[in-house]
C-alpha positions as CSV (number, residue, x, y, z in Angstrom):
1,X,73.5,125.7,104.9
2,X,70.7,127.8,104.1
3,X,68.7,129.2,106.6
4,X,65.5,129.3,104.6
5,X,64.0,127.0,102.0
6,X,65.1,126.9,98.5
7,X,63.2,125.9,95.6
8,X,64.9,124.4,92.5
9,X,62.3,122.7,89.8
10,X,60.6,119.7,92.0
11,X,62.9,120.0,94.4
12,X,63.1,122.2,97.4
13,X,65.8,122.1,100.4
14,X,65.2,123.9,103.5
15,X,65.7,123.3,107.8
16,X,62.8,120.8,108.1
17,X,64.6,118.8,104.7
18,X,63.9,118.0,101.3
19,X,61.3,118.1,99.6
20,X,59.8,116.9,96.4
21,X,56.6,118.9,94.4
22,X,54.1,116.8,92.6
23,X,51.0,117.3,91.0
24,X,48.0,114.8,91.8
25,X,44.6,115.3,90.4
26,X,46.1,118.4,89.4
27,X,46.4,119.6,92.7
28,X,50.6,120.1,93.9
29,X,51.4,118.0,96.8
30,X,54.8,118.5,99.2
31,X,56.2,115.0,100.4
32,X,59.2,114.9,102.4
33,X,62.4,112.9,101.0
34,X,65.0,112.9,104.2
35,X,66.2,115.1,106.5
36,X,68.3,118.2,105.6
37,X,71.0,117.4,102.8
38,X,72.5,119.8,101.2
39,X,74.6,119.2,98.0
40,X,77.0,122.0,98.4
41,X,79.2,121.3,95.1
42,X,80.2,119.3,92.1
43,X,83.8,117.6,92.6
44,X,85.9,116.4,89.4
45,X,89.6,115.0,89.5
46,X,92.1,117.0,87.8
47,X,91.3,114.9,84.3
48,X,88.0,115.6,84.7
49,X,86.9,112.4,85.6
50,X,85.7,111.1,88.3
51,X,82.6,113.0,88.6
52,X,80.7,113.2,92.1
53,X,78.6,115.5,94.4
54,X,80.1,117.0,97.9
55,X,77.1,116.4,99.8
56,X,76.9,117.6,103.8
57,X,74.2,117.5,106.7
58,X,74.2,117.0,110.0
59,X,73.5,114.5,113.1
60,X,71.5,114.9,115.7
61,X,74.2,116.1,118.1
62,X,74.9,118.9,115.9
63,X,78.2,117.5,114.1
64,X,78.7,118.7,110.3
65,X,79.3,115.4,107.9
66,X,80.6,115.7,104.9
67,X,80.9,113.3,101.5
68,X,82.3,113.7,98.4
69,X,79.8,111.1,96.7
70,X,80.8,109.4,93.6
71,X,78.3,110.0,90.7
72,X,78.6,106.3,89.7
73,X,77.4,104.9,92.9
74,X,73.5,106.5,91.6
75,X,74.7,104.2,88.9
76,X,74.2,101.4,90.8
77,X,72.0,100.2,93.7
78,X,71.1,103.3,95.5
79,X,70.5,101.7,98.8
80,X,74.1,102.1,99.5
81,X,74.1,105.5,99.2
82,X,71.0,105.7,101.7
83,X,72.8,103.4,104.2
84,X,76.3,105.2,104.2
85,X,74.1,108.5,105.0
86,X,71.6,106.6,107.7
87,X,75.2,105.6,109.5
88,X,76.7,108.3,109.7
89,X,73.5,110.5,111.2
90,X,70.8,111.6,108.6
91,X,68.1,111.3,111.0
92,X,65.3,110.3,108.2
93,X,65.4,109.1,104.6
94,X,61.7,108.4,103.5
95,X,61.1,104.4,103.1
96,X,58.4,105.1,100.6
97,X,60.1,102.5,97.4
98,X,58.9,105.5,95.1
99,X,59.6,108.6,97.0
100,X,63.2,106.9,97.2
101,X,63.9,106.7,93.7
102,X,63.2,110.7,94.2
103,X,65.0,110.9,96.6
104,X,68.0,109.8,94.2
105,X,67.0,112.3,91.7
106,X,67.5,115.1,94.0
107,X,70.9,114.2,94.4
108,X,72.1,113.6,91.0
109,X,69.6,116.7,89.6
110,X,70.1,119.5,92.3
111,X,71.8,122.8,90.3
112,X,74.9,124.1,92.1
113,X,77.6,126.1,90.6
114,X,80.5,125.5,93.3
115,X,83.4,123.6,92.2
116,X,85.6,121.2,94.4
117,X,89.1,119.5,93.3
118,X,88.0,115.6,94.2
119,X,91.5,113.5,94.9
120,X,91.3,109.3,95.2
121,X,93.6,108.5,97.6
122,X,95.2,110.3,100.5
123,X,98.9,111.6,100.5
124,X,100.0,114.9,98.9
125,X,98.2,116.6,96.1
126,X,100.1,119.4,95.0
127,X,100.2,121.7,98.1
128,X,97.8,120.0,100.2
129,X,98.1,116.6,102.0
130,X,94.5,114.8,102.4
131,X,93.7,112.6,104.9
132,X,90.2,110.6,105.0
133,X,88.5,113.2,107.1
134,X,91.2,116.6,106.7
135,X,92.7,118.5,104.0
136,X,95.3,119.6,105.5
137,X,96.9,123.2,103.5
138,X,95.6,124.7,100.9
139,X,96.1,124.5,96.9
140,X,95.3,128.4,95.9
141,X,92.2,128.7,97.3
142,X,90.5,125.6,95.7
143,X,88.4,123.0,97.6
144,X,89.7,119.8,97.6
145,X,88.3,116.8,99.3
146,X,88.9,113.0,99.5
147,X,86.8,111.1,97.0
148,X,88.0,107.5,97.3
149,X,87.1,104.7,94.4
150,X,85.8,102.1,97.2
151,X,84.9,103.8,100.9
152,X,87.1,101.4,103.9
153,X,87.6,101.7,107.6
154,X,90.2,103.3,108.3
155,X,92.5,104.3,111.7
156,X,93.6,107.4,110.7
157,X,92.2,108.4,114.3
158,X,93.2,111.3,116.1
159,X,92.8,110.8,120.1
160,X,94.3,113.7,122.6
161,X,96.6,116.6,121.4
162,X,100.1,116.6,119.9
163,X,101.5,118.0,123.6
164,X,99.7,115.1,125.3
165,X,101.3,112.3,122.7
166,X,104.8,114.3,123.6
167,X,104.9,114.4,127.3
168,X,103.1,110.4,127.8
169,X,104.5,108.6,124.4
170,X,107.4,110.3,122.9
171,X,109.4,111.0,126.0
172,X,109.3,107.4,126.9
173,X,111.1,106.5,123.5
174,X,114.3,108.1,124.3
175,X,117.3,105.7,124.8
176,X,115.8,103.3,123.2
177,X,117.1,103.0,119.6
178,X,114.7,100.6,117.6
179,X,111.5,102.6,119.4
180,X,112.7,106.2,118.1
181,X,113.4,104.8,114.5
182,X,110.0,103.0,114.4
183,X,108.6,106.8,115.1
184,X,110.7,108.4,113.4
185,X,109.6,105.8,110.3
186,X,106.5,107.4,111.2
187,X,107.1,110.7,110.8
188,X,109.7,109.9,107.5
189,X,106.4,108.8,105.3
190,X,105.5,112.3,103.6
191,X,109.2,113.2,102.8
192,X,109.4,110.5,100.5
193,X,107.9,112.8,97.7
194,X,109.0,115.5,98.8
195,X,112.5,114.3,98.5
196,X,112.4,112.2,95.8
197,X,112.9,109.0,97.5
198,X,111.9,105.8,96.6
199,X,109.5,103.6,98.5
200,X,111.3,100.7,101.2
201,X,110.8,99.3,104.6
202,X,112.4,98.2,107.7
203,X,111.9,94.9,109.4
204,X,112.5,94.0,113.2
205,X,113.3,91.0,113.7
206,X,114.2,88.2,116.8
207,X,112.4,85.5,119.1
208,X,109.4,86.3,120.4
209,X,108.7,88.9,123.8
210,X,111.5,91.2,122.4
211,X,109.1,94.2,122.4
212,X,108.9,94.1,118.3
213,X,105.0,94.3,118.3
214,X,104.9,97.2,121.0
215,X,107.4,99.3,119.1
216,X,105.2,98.9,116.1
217,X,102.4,99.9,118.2
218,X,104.1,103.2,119.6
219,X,105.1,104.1,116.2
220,X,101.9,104.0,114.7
221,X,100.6,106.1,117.2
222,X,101.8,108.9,116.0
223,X,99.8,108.4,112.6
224,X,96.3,107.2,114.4
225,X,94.9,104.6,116.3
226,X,91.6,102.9,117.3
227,X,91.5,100.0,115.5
228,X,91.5,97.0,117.7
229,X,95.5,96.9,117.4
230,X,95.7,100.9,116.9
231,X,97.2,101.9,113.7
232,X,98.9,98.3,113.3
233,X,97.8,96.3,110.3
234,X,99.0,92.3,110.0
235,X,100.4,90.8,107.1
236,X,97.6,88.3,107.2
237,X,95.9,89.4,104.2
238,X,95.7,88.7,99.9
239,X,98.0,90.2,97.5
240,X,94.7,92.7,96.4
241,X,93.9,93.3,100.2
242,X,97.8,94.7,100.7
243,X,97.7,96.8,97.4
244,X,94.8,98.3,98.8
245,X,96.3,98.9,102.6
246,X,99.8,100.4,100.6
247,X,97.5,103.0,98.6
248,X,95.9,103.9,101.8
249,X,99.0,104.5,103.5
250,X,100.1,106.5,100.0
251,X,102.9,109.3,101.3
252,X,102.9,107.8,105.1
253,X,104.4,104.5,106.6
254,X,102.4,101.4,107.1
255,X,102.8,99.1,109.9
256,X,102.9,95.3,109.2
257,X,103.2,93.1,111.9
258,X,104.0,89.2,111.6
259,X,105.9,88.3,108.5
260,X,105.5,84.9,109.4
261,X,102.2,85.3,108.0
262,X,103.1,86.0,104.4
263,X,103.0,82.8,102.5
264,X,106.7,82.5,102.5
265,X,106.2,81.2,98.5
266,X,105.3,85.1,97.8
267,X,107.4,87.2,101.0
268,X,109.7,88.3,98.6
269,X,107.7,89.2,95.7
270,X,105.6,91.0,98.4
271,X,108.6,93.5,99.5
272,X,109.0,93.7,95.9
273,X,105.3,95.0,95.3
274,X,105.5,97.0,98.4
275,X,108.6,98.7,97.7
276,X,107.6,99.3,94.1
277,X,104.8,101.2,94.3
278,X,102.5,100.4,92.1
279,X,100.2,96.8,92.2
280,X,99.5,94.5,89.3
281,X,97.6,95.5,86.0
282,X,93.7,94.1,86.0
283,X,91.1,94.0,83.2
284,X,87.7,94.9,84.4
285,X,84.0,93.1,83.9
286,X,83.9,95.1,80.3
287,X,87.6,94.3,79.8
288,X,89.1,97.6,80.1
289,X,91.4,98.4,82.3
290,X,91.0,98.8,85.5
291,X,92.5,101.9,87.8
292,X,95.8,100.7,88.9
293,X,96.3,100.9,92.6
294,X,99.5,103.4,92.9
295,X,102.0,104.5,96.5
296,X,104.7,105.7,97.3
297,X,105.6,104.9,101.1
298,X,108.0,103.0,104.1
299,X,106.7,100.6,105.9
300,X,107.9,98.5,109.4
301,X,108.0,95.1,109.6
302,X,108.0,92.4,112.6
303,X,108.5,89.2,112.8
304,X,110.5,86.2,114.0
305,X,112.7,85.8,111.1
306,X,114.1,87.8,108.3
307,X,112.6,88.2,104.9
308,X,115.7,85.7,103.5
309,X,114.8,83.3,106.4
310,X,110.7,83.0,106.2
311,X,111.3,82.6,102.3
312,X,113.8,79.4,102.6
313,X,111.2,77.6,105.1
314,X,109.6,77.0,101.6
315,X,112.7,76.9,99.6
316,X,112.6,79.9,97.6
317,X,115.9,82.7,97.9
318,X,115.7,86.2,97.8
319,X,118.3,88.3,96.3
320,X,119.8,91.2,97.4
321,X,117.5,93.7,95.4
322,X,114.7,92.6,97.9
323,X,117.0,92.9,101.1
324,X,117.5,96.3,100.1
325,X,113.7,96.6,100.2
326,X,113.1,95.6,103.4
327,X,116.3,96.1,105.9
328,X,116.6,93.4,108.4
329,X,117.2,95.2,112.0
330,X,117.7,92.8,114.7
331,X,115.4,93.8,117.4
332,X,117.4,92.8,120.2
333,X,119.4,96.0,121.3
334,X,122.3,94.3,123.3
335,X,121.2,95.7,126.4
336,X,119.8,91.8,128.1
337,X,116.4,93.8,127.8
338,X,115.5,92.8,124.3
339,X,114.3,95.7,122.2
340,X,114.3,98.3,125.1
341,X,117.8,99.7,126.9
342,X,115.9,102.6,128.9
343,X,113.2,101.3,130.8
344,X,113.0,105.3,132.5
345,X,112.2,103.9,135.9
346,X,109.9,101.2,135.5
347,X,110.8,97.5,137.1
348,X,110.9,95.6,134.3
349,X,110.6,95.4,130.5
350,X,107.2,93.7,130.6
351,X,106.2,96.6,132.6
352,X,107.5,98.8,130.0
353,X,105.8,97.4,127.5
354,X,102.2,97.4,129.1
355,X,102.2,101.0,130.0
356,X,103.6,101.8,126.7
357,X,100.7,99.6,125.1
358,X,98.2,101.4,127.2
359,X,99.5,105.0,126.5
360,X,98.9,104.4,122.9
361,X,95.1,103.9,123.5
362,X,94.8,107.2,125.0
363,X,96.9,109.3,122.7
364,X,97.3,108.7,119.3
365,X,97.3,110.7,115.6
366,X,97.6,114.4,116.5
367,X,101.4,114.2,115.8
368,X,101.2,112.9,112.4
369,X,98.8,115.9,111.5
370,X,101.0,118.8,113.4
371,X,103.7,117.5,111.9
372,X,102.1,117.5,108.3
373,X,101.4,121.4,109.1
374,X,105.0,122.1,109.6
375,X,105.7,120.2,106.4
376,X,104.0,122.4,104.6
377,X,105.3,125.6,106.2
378,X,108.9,124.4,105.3
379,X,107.8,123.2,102.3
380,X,110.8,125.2,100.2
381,X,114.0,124.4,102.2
382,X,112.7,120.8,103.2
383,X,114.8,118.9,100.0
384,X,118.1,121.1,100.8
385,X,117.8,120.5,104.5
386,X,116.7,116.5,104.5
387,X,119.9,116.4,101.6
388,X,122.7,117.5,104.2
389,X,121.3,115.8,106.6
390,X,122.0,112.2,104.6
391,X,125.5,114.0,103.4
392,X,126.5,113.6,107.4
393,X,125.1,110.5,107.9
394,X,126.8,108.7,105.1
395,X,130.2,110.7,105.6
396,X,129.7,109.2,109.7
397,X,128.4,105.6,108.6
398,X,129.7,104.7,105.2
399,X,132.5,103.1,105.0
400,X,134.7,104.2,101.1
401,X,133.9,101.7,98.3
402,X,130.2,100.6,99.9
403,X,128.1,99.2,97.0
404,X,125.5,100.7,95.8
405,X,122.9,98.6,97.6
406,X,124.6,99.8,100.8
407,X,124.2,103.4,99.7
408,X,120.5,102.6,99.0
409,X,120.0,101.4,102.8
410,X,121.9,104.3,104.4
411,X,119.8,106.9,102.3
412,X,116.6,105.3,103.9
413,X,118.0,105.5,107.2
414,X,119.2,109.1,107.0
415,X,116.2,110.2,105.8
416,X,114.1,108.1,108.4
417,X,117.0,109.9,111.2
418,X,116.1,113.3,109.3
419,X,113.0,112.8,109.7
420,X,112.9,112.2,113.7
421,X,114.9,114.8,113.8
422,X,112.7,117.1,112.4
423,X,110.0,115.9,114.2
424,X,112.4,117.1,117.6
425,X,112.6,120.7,116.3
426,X,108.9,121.0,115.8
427,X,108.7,120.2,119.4
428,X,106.6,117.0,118.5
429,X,109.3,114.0,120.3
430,X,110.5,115.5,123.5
431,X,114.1,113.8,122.2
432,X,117.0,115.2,122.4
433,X,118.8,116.7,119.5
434,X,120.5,113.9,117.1
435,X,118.3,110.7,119.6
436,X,117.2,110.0,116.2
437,X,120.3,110.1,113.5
438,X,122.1,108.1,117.0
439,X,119.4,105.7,116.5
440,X,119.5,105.6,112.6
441,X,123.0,104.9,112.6
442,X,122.8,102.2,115.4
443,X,120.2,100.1,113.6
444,X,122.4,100.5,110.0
445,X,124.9,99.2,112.0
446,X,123.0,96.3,113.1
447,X,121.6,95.7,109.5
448,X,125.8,95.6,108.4
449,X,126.3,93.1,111.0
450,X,123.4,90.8,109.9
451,X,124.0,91.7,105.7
452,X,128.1,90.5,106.7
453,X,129.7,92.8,104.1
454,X,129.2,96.3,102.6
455,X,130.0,94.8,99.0
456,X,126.9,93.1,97.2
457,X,124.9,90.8,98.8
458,X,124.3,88.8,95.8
459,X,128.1,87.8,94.9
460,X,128.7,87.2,98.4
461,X,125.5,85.0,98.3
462,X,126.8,83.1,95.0
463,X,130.3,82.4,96.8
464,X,129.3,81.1,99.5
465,X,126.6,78.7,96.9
466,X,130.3,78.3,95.2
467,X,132.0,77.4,98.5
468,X,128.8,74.6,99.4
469,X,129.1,72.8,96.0
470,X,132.6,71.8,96.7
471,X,132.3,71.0,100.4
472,X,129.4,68.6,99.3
473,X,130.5,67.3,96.6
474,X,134.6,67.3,96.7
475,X,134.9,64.0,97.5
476,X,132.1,62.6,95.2
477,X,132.6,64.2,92.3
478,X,135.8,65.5,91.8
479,X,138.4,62.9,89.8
480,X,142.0,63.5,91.7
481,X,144.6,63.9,88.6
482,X,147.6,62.4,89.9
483,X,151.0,63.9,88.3
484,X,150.9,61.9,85.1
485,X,147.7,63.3,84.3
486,X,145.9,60.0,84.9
487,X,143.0,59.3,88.0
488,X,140.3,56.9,89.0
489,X,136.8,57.2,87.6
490,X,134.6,59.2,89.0
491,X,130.5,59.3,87.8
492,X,128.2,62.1,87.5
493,X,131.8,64.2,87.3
494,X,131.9,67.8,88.1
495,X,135.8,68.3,87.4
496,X,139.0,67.4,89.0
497,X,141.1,68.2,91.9
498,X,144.7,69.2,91.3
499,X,147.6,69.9,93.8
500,X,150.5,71.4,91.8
501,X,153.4,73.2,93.8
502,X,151.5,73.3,96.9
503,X,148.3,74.8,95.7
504,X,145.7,72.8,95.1
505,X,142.7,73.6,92.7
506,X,138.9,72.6,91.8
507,X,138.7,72.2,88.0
508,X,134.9,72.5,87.3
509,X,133.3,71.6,84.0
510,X,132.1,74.7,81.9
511,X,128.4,73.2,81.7
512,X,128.5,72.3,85.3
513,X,129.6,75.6,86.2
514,X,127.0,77.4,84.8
515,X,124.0,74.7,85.0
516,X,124.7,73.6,88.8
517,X,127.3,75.5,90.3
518,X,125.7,78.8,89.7
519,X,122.1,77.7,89.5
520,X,120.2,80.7,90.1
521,X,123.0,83.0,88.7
522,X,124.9,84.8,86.4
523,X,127.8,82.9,86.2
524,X,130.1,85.5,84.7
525,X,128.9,87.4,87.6
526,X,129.8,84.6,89.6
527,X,133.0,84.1,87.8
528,X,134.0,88.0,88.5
529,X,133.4,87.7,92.4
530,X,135.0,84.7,92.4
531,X,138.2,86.0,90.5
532,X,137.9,89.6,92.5
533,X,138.1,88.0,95.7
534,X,140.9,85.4,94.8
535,X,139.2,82.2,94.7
536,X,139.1,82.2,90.5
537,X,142.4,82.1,88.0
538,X,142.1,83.1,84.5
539,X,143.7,82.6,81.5
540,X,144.2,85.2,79.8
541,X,141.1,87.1,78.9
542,X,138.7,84.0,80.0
543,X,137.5,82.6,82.9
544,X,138.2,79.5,82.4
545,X,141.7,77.5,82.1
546,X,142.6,74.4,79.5
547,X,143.2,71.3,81.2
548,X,144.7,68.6,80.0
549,X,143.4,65.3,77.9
550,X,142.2,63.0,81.2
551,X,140.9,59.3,80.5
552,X,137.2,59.8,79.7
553,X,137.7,63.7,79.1
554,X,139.5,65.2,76.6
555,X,141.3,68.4,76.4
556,X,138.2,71.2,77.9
557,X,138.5,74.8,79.4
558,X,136.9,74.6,83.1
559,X,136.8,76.8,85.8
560,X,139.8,76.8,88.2
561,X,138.8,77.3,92.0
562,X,141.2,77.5,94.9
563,X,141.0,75.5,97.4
564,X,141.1,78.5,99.5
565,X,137.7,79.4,99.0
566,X,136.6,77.0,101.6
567,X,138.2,79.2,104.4
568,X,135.8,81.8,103.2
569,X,133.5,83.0,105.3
């Protein structure tokens, strides 16, 4: 800020504010528009949209504000403008209606040269990560500064130093596996670009009191806090309002808690939307289109019941794309204490939890931001380093022959491990060396357990749907053939039953098969998993068999099922 005033045409900006110069009964008169603002450059997205003004004054305890203003808010009502600057500590913008609209013009009008890079969102920007109020790095010696579409609260606090969050928070988390991968989730957010990895979550789960919401709470102190549940947000909320929380969260980890309240119509199309990082296409008020909201982050999950399980309350079914998105972890670690297994002292788990609950109200957001720093220093030998840190993980945890959507979940939890564990060396945990890969390996683990099988999700899912028609509908609809190829009647018939040489066999009609059996599936997919796990016999090159001519049912080619299959798991 200038020490002295400077005139500029009408204008004129100096310590006791601006000022505007007009000539009455041609006599110049000086009337006072606000208290010192300064406009201190122009700011312009790397397109060269997006124009705005970086504007900066300061309250009347001596704090410097700054704001990259949006030209197109001058666009509209202006008494926004006046009330985001009132707030946050201009002492005095003139109430004069006329004097105002000056007021206005000196912003839009005032000459500076200086140039600042403006960027919408936070996350990384080439070399620099922005944050609402820090630019943290530099990007070869240009300004850049956070510009956003739409201003929001937002809980990207900082409370205490990184030290204090260490020795009070962090050290508490130690032995207790879901805690230190909820922080290290925390910490795994700004290597997903910087790593190439795509976007996902991680969802607690169990009855109530098991410590889910407190481990949410702990974790997200290490991004920020202050917000009346820290930096938790709920699920509560429309599919726009989460677009808007994932774009804010862009590069970092979001904390949901309560998937019970997601419409369970939508849960899955939500971890879908999440996980994909970009929300839906919109037409604006002139029918153009409108700036489509765009993330790449992890987010942590809590509720009651898993993703699969709060969907089928309404009758819908996820598939195993959408497991994949969001990895069920059951929050209960085994130990009889629910989520905790190292209390470190204190008398009981409810104990645990308060001080833990409390802790995070007094330190909060200065690891995130030290650990940014060290991101940034290490920038070059990050990718190789996080890479051979999921080479180890998967050569420990992954079993030979693991499908692809198992792969998919172990790479998220090494790099949510890696990520803790490079959090440790920059002295920013007070963990031992490998708490968090132990931890990342114990909750894959539990995911196995609760997924059942390391092949795919969605053919286990389709023979067990196989395995359900037949147990509820053997007896109904299923005409025994008897040896002279001859039975009763059976309506509404979905094949036959045949015991030849000691092995007996459902014979399903083709169009049953693939309308009812498999509803909801591929049924050559379902036919393969079927026939690959020994359930299915083929003819030849097809899936299905010929029978022979029955009473009511000539000669067809149906599907052949083992009997066996109802011993399967």
């Amino acid at each position: 800020m200038q020490d002295t005033g400077v005139r500029r045409g009408d204008f004129e900006v100096g310590p006791e504010g601006v000022f505007v110069f007009e000539t009455k009964e041609k006599k110049e008169c000086r009337s006072r528009l606000a208290a010192r603002i300064d406009v201190i450059a122009q700011t312009r997205n790397a397109d060269g949209k997006a124009w705005g003004r970086l504007l900066q004054w300061k309250d009347d305890e001596g704090r410097v504000h700054e704001w990259a203003m949006p030209m197109e808010v001058l666009a509209m009502d202006s008494r926004e403008v006046r009330a985001r600057l009132l707030s946050e500590g201009l002492t005095f913008i003139t109430t004069d209606g006329r004097l105002r609209s000056r007021f206005t013009e000196y912003l839009q009008t005032w000459t500076v040269e200086a140039r600042a890079r403006s960027v919408a969102r936070i996350g990384w920007h080439e070399n620099v990560y922005v944050l609402p109020d820090e630019i943290l790095g530099s990007n070869d010696g240009e300004h850049v500064v956070f510009q956003p579409t739409h201003e929001a609260d937002h809980y990207w606090s900082v409370k205490g130093t990184a030290e204090q969050w260490r020795d009070n928070v962090g050290c508490l988390c130690a032995g207790n596996s879901r805690i230190v991968l909820a922080v290290s989730c925390a910490f795994a957010g700004p290597l997903l670009s910087i790593t190439e990895t795509e976007s996902g979550g991680v969802h607690l789960y169990g009855l109530s009191s098991r410590g889910k919401t407190t481990a949410l709470r702990v974790a997200g102190s290490v991004c920020g806090g202050g917000g009346p549940d820290g930096f938790l947000q709920s699920w509560r909320t429309t599919v726009n309002g989460l677009e808007a929380n994932a774009e804010a969260h862009n590069d970092a980890t979001l904390f949901l808690d309560e998937l019970a309240q997601v419409d369970p119509l939508v849960a899955s199309e939500t971890a879908y939307l999440l996980a994909n990082g970009q929300g839906k296409g919109r037409m604006t008020k002139t029918l153009g289109a409108a700036r489509r909201l765009r993330w790449n982050l992890l987010y942590v999950s809590s509720g009651e019941l898993t993703l699969s399980d709060h969907a089928a309350t309404a009758g819908k079914r996820t598939r195993g794309g959408a497991e994949v998105r969001l990895l069920n972890i059951d929050a209960d670690a085994g130990g009889g204490m629910g989520l905790f297994q190292d209390l470190h002292g204190r008398g009981s788990p409810s104990e645990f939890a308060d001080e833990l609950r409390n802790l995070t109200t007094q330190f909060y957001g200065a690891p995130f931001r030290e650990f940014v720093r060290h991101l940034i220093a290490d920038r070059e030998t990050l990718k190789e380093l996080v890479r051979s840190f999921h080479e180890c993980f998967v050569a420990n945890s992954v079993s030979d022959g693991a499908t692809g959507e198992v792969m998919r979940a172990a790479a998220r939890f090494a790099l949510i491990g890696a990520a803790g564990e490079l959090a440790t060396s920059y002295g920013l945990t007070g963990w031992r060396a490998d708490e968090a890969l132990n931890a990342a390996d114990r909750c894959f683990s539990a995911w196995l357990t609760k997924r059942g099988t390391e092949g795919s999700s969605d053919e286990d899912a389709a023979v067990r749907q196989v395995r359900q028609f037949i147990e509820s509908h053997g007896a109904g609809r299923f005409q025994r053939l008897p040896a002279n190829g001859d039975g009763d009647r059976i309506y509404n018939r979905a094949g036959f039953i045949r015991t030849q040489t000691g092995t007996t066999e459902y014979l399903i009609l083709r169009e049953v098969f693939t309308n009812e059996v498999c509803k909801g599936y591929d049924y050559q997919m379902v036919a393969k998993a079927l026939h690959e796990r020994g359930f299915l016999r083929r003819q030849g090159d097809e899936w299905t068999v010929k029978t022979t001519t029955v009473s009511g049912c000539p000669q067809a080619r149906v599907f052949a099922v083992s009997e066996s299959i109802l011993a399967h798991n």
